[in-house]
C-alpha positions as protocol buffer text, in pm:
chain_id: "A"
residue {
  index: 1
  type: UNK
  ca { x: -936 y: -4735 z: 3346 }
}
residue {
  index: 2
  type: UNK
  ca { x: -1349 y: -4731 z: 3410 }
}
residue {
  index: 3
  type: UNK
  ca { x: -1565 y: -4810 z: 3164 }
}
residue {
  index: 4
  type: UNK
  ca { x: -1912 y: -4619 z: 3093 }
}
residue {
  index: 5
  type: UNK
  ca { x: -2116 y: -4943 z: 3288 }
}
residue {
  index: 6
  type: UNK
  ca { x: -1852 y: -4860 z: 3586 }
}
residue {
  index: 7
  type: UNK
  ca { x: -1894 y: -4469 z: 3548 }
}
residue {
  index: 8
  type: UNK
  ca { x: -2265 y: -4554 z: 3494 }
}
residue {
  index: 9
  type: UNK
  ca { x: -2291 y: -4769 z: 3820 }
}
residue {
  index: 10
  type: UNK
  ca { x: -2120 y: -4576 z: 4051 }
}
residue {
  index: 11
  type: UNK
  ca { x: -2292 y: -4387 z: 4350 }
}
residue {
  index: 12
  type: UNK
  ca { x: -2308 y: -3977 z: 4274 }
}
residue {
  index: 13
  type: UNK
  ca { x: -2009 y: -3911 z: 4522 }
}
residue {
  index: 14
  type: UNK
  ca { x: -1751 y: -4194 z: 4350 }
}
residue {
  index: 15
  type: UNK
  ca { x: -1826 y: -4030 z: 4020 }
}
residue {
  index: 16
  type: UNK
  ca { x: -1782 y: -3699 z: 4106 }
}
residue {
  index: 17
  type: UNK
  ca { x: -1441 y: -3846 z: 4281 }
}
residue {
  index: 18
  type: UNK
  ca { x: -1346 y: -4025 z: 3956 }
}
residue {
  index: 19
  type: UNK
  ca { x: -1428 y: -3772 z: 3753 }
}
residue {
  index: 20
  type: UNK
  ca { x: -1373 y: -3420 z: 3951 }
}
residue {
  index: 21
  type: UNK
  ca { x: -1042 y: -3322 z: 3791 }
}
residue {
  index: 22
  type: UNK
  ca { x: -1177 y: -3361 z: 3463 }
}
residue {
  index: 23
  type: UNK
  ca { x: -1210 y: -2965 z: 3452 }
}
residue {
  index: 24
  type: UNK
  ca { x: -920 y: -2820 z: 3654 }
}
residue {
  index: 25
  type: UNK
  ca { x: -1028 y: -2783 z: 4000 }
}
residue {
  index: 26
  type: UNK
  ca { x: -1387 y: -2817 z: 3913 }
}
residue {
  index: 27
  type: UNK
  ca { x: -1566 y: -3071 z: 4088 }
}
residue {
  index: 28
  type: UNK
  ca { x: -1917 y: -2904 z: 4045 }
}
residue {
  index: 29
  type: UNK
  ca { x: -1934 y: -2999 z: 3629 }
}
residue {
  index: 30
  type: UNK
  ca { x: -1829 y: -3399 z: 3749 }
}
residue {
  index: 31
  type: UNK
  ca { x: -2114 y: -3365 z: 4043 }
}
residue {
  index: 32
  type: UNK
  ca { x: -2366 y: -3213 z: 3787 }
}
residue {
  index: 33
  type: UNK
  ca { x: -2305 y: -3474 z: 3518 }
}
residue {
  index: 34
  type: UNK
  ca { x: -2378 y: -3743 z: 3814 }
}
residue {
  index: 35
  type: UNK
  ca { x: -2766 y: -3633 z: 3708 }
}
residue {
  index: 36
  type: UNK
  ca { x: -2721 y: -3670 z: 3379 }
}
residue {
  index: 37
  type: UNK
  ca { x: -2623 y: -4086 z: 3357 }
}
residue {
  index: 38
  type: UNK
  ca { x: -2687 y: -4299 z: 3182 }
}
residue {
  index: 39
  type: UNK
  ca { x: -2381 y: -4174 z: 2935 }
}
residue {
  index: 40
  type: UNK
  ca { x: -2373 y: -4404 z: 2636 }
}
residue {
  index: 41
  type: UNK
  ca { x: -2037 y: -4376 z: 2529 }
}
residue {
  index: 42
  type: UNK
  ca { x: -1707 y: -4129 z: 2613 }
}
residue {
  index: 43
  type: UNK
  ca { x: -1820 y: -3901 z: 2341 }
}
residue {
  index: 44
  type: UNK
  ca { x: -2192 y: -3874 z: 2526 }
}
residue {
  index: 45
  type: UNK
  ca { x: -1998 y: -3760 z: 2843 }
}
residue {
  index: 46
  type: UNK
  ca { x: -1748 y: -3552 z: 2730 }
}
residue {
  index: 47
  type: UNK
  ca { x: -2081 y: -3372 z: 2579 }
}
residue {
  index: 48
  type: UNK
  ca { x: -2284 y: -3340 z: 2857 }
}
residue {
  index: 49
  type: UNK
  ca { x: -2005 y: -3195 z: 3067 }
}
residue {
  index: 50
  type: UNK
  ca { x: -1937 y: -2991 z: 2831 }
}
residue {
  index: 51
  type: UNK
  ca { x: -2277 y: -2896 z: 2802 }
}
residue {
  index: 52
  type: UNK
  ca { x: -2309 y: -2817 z: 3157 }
}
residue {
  index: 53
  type: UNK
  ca { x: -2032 y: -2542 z: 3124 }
}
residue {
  index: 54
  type: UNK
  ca { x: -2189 y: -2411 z: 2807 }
}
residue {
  index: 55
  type: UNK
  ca { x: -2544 y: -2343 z: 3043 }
}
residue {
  index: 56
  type: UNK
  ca { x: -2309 y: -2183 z: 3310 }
}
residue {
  index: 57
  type: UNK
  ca { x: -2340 y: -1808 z: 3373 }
}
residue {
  index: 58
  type: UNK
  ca { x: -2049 y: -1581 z: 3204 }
}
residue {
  index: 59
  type: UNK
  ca { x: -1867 y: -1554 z: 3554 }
}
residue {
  index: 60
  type: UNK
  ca { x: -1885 y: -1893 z: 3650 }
}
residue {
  index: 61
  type: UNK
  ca { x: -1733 y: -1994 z: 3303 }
}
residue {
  index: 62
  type: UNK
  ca { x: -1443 y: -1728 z: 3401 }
}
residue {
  index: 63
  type: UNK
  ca { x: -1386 y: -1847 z: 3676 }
}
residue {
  index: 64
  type: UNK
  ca { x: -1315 y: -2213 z: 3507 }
}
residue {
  index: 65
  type: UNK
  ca { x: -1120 y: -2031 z: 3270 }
}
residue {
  index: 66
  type: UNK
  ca { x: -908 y: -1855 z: 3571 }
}
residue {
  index: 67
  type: UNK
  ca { x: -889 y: -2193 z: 3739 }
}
residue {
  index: 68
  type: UNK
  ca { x: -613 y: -2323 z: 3472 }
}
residue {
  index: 69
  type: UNK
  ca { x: -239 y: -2266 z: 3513 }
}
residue {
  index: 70
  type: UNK
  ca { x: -44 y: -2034 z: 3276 }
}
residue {
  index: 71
  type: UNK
  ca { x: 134 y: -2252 z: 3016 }
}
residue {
  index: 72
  type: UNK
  ca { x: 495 y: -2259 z: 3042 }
}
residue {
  index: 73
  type: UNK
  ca { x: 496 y: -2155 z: 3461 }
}
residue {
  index: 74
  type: UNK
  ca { x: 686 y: -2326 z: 3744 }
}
residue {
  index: 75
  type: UNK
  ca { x: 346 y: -2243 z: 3973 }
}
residue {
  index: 76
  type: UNK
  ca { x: 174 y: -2493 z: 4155 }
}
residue {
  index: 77
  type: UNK
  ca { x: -55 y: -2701 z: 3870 }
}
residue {
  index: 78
  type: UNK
  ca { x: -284 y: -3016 z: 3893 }
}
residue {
  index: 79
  type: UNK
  ca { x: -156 y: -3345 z: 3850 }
}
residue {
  index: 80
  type: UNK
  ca { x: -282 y: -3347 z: 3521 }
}
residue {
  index: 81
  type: UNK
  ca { x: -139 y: -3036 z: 3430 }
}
residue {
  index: 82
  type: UNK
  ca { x: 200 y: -3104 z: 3490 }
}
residue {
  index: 83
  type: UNK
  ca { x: 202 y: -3460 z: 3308 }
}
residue {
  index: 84
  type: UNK
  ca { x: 113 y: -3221 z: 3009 }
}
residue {
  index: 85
  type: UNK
  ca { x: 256 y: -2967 z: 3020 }
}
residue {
  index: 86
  type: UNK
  ca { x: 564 y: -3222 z: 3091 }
}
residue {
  index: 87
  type: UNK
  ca { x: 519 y: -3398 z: 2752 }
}
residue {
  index: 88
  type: UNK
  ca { x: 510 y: -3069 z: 2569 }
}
residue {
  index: 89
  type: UNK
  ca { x: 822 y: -2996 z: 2662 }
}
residue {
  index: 90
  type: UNK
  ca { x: 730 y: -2703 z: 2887 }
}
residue {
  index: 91
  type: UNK
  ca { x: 914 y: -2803 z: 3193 }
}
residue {
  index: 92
  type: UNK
  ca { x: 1217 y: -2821 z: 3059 }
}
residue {
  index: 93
  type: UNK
  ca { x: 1245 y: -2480 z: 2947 }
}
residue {
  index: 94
  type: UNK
  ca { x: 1581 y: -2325 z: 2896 }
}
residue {
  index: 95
  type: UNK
  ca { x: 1623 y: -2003 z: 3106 }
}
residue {
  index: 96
  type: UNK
  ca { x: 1532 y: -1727 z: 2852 }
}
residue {
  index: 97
  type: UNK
  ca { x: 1203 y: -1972 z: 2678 }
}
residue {
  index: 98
  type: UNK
  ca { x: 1120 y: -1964 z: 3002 }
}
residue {
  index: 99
  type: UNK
  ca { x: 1127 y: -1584 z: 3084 }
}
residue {
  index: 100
  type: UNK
  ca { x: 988 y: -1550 z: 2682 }
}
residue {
  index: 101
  type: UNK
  ca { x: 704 y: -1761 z: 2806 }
}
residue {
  index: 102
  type: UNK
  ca { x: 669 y: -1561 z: 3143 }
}
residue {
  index: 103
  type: UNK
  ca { x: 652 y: -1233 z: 2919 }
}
residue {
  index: 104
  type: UNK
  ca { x: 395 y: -1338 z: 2722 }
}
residue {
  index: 105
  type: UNK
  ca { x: 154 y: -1492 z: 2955 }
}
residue {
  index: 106
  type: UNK
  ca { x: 190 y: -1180 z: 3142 }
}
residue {
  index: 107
  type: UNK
  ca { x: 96 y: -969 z: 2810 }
}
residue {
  index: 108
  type: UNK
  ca { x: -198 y: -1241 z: 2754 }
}
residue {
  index: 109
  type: UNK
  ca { x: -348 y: -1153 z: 3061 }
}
residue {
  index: 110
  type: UNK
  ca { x: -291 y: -838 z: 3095 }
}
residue {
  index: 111
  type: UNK
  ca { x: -469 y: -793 z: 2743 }
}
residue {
  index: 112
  type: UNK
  ca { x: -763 y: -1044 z: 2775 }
}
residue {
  index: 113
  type: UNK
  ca { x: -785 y: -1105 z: 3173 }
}
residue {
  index: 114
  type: UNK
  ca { x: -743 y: -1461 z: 3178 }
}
residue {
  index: 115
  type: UNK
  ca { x: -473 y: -1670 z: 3109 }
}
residue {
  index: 116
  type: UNK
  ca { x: -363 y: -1831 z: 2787 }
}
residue {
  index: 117
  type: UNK
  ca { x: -545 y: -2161 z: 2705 }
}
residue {
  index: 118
  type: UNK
  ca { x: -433 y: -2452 z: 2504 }
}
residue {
  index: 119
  type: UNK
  ca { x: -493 y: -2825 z: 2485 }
}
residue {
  index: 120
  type: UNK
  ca { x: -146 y: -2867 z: 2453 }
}
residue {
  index: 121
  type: UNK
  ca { x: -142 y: -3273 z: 2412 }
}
residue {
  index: 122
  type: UNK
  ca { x: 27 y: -3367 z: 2083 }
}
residue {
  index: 123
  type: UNK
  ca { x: 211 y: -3030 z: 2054 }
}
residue {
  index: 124
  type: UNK
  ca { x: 564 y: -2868 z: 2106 }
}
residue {
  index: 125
  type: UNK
  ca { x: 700 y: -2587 z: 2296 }
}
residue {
  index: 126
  type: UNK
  ca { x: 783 y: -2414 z: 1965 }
}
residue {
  index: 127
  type: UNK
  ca { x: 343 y: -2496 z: 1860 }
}
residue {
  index: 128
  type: UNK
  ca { x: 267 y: -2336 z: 2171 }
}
residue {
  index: 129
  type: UNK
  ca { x: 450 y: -2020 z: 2172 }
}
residue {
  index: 130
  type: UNK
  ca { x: 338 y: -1941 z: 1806 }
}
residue {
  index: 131
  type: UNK
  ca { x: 5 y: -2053 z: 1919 }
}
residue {
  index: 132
  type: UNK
  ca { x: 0 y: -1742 z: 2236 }
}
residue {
  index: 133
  type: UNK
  ca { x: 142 y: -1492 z: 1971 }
}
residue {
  index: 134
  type: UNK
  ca { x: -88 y: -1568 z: 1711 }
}
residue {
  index: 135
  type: UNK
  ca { x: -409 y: -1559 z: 1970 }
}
residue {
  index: 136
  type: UNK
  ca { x: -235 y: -1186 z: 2132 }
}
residue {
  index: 137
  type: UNK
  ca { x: -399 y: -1089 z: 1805 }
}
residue {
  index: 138
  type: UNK
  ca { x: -767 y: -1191 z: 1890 }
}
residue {
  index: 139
  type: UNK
  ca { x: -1045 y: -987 z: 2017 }
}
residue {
  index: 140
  type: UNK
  ca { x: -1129 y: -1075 z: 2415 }
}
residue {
  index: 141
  type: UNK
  ca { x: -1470 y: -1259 z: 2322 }
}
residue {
  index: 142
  type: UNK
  ca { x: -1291 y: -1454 z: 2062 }
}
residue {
  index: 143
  type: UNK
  ca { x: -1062 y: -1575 z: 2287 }
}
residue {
  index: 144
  type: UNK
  ca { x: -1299 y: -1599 z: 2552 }
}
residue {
  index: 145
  type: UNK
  ca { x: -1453 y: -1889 z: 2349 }
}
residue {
  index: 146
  type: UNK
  ca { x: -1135 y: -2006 z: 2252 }
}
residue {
  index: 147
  type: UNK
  ca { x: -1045 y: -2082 z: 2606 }
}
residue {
  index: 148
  type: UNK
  ca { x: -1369 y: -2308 z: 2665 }
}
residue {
  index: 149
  type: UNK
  ca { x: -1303 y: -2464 z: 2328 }
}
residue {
  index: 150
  type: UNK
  ca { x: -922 y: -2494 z: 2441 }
}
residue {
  index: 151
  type: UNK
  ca { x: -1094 y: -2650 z: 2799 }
}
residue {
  index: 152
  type: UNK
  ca { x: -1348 y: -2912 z: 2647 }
}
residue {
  index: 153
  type: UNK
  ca { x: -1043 y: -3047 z: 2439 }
}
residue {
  index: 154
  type: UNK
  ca { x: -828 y: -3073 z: 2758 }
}
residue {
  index: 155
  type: UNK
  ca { x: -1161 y: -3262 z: 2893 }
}
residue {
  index: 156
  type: UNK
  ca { x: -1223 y: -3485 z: 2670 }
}
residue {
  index: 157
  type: UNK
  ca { x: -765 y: -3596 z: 2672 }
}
residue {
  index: 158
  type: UNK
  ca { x: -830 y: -3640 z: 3049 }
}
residue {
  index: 159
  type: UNK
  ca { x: -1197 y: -3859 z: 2949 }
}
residue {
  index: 160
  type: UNK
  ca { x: -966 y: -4049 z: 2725 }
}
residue {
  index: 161
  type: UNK
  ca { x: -699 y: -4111 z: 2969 }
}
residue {
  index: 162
  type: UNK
  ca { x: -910 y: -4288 z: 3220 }
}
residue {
  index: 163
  type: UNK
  ca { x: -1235 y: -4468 z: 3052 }
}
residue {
  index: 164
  type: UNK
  ca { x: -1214 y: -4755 z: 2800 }
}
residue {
  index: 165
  type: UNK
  ca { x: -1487 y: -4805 z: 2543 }
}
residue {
  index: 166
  type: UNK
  ca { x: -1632 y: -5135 z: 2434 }
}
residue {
  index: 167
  type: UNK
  ca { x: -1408 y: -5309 z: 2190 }
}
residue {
  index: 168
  type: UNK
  ca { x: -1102 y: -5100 z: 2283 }
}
């Protein structure tokens, strides 16, 4: 655990270290936010880095977006993705959630271009997959902004998981 004097102390390279798999495989939004100390608390942060994608061009944003795993899959995933998709119950799939799962993604992607999106921390298999059939229904720029909602809740988990606040 780090707190925001250790975040705020720490040379530009240990911080984006620390802080680089924040946003999956996205080291750039940890080594921009290096500029942007002194953070005042987790919340002041979580904001700035999320602020950083916000400013990003439409592709780059995309590509963040393309960057995360497709819920439910046995691909190669961060560290942090496994551990949750792991407590959600997602990797232990019985054969025919899994192919369900499979199936959808596929029709996700195929339909928006990106995959399915969900800060899945707190929820079950069974909230997930109503979750990806209720969002099939979206429009593409709805969803679009769903996904970067869906990744600056997944940011701000991983925040929580590793810095401790004052009084904690």
């Amino acid at each position: 655990m780090f707190t925001m004097d250790d975040l705020n102390q720490m040379d530009a390279q240990t911080l984006t270290d620390t802080l680089g798999s924040i946003f999956e495989h996205s080291s750039w939004i940890a080594e921009e936010a290096a500029a942007l100390r002194p953070f005042s608390s987790l919340s002041d942060l979580h904001h700035k880095m999320a602020g950083i994608v916000k400013a990003a061009d439409r592709q780059t944003q995309l590509d963040l977006i393309n960057k995360h795993p497709r819920l439910g899959t046995k691909k190669t995933m961060s560290a942090s993705s496994v551990r949750e998709q792991q407590n959600a119950g997602l990797s232990t799939l019985e054969q025919q959630e899994y192919e369900e799962f499979l199936k959808l993604n596929e029709h996700y992607y195929e339909h928006f271009g990106f995959p399915f999106i969900l800060a899945v921390k707190g929820k079950t298999k069974q909230d997930i997959h109503q979750a990806l059939l209720a969002r099939l229904k979206n429009e593409r720029e709805t969803e679009f902004q769903r996904a970067l909602e869906e990744i600056y809740c997944i940011a701000r988990f991983r925040l929580a998981d590793i810095i401790t606040e004052k009084g904690e």
